[in-house]
C-alpha positions as CSV (number, residue, x, y, z in Angstrom):
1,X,-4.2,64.1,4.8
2,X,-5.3,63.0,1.1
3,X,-4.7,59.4,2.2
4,X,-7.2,59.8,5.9
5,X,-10.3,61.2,3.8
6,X,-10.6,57.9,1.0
7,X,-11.5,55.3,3.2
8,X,-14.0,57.5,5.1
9,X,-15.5,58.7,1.9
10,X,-15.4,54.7,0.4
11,X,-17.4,54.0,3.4
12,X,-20.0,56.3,3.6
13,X,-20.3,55.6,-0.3
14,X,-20.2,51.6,0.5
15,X,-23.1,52.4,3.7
16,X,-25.3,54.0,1.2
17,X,-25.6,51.8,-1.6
18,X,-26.3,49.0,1.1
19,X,-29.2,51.2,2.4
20,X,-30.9,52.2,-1.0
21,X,-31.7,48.3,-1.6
22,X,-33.2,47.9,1.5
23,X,-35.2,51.1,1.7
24,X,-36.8,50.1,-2.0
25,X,-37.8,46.9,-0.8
26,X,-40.0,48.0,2.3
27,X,-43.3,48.7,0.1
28,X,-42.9,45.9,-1.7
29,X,-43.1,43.5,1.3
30,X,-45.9,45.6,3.5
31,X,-47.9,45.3,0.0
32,X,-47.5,41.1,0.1
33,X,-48.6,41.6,3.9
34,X,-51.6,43.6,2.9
35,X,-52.7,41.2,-0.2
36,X,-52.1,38.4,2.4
37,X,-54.6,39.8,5.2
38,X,-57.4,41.7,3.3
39,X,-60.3,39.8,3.9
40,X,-62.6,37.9,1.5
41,X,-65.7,39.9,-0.1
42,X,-68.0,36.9,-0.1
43,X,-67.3,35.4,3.0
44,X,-68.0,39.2,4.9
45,X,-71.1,39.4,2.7
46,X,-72.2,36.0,3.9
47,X,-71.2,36.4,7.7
48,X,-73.2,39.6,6.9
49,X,-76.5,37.8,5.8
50,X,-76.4,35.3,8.8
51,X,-75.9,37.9,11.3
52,X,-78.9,39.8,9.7
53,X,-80.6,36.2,9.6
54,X,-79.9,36.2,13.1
55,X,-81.1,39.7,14.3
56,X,-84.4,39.1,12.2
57,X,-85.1,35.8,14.7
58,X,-84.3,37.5,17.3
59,X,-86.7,40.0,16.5
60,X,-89.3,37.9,15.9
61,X,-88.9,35.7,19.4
62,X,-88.9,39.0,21.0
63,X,-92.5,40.1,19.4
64,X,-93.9,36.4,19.9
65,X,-92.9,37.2,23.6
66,X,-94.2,40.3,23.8
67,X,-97.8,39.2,22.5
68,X,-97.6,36.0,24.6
69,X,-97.2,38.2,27.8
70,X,-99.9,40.5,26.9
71,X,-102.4,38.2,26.1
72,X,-101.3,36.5,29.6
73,X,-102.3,39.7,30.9
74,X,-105.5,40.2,29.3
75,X,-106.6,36.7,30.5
76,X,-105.8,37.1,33.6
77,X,-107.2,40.8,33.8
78,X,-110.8,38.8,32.5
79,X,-110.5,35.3,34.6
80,X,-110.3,38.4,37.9
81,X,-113.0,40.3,36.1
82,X,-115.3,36.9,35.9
83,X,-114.2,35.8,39.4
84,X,-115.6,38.7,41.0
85,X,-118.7,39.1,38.8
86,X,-119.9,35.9,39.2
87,X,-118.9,35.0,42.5
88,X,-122.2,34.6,43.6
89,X,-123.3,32.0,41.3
90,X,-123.3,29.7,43.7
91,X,-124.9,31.6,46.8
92,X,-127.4,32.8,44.1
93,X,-128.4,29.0,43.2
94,X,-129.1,28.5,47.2
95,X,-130.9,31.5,47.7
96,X,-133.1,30.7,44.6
97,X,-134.4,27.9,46.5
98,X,-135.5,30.2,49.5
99,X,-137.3,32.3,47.4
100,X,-139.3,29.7,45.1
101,X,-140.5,28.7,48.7
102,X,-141.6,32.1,49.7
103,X,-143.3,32.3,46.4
104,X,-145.1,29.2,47.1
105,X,-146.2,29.9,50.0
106,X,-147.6,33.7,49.0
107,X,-149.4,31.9,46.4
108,X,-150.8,28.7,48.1
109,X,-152.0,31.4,51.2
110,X,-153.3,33.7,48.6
111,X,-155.4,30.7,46.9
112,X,-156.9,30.2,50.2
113,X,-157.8,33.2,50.9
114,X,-159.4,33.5,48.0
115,X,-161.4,30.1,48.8
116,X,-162.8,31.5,52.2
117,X,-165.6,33.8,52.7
118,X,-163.7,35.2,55.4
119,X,-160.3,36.5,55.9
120,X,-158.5,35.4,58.9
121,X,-156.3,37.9,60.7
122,X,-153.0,35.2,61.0
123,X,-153.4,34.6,57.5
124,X,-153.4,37.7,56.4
125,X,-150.4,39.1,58.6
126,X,-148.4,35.8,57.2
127,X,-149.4,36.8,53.7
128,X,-148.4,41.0,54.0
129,X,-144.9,39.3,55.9
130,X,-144.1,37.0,53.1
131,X,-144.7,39.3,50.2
132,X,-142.6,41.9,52.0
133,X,-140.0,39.6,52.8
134,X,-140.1,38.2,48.8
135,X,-140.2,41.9,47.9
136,X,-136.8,42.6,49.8
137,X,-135.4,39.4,48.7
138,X,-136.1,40.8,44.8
139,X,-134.6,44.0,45.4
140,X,-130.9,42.3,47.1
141,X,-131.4,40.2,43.9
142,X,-131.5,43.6,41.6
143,X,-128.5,44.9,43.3
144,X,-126.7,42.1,43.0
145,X,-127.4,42.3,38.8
146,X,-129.6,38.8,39.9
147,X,-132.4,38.9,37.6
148,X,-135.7,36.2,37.6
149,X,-136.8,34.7,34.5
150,X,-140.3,34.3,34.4
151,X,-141.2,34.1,30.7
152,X,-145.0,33.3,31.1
153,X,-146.6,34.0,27.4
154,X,-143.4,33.9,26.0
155,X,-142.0,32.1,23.0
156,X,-139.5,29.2,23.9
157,X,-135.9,30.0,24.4
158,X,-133.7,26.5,24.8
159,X,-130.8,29.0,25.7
160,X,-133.1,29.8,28.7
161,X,-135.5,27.6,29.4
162,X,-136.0,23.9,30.0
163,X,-139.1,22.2,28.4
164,X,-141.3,19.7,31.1
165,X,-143.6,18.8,28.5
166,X,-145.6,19.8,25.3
167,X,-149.3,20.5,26.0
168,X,-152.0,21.3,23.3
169,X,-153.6,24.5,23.5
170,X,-156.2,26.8,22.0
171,X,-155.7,29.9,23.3
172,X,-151.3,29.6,22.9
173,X,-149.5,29.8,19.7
174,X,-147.8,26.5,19.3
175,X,-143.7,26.3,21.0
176,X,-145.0,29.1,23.4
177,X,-144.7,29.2,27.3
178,X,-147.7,27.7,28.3
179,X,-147.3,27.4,32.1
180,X,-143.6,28.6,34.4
181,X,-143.1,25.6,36.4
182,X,-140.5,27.0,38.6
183,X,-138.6,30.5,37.5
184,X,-135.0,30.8,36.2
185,X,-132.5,33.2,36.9
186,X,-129.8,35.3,35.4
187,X,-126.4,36.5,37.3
188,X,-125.6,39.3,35.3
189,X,-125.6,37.5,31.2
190,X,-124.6,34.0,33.1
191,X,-127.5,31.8,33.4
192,X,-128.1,30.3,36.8
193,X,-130.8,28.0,36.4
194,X,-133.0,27.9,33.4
195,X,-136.8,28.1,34.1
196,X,-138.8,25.2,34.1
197,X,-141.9,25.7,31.2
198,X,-144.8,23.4,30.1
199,X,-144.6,24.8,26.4
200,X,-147.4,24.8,24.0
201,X,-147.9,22.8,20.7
202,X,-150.6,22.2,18.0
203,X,-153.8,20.6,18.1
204,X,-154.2,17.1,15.9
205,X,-155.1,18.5,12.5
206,X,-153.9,22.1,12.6
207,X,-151.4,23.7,10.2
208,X,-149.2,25.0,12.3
209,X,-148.5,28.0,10.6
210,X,-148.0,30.1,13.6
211,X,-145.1,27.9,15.2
């Protein structure tokens, strides 16, 4: 019986001191493993900066955007706003015409009128239909934010009116609107046509400390 329990104690004696070796050296290798795969401090701190790098470009494309498209949309919101406020510059240049011809004529019938001793019944229907029908034609201009220049008296504007000539005068303060030649006209601020002016100037020998 003495002789069946030595080799089974030897063994389990011989099995553990095999196992205590191995079991110490575990930590040891997991800590080389460790050493081996822990990652560099500067090259995370520099993959850090370029993805900040990164995120701040980013950041700025997507603001440049944003501004882009909203200044798109403001343009577009005024080139719409133009189009339909001035979309009868055109029509309004034609129509001018028509009415400086209805003015002409009011005043050329008027001027003969004036010249006969006598009013003629034709004549003086034509001249009631023509100021009515300039009257109407003023008042589709008013709604229409059409507005005449007629700046008779006034002192020269080259933003909106166009000089014919230069005439001396007594009675007008030199670069003054001497005599409309044909009216201008206004579409809202938009200047359709400037007015057509004779403009006043200084006599030979005068100061000319009013122009």
């Amino acid at each position: 019986m003495s002789q069946n329990k030595n080799p089974i104690d030897e063994t389990v004696e011989v099995e553990t001191g095999d196992n205590e070796p191995s079991m110490a050296a575990a930590p040891e290798v997991i800590s080389e493993q460790s050493s081996e795969t822990k990652p560099d401090e500067a090259s995370l701190a520099d993959e850090l900066e370029q993805a900040r790098a990164e995120a701040n470009d980013l950041k700025d494309k997507y603001l440049r955007a944003v501004a882009e498209l909203e200044n798109t949309r403001r343009r577009a919101e005024i080139d719409v706003s133009n189009a339909h406020k001035y979309a009868l510059d055109k029509f309004a240049s034609e129509v001018l015409v028509v009415r400086d011809s209805l003015e002409l004529a009011m005043i050329t019938a008027a001027k003969k009128e004036e010249g006969e001793t006598e009013t003629h019944p034709v004549l003086e229907k034509m001249l009631e239909g023509v100021e009515l029908t300039l009257k109407q034609l003023d008042s589709v201009f008013e709604k229409f934010h059409l507005r005449i220049i007629d700046p008779q008296g006034e002192r020269f504007d080259p933003e909106r009116h166009q000089a014919m000539s230069m005439v001396e005068s007594e009675d007008m303060e030199p670069n003054h609107v001497l005599h409309v030649v044909q009216k201008g006209c206004l579409l809202h601020d938009r200047l359709v046509r400037p007015a057509m002016v004779i403009i006043s100037k200084k006599k030979n020998g005068e100061t000319g400390q009013n122009a």
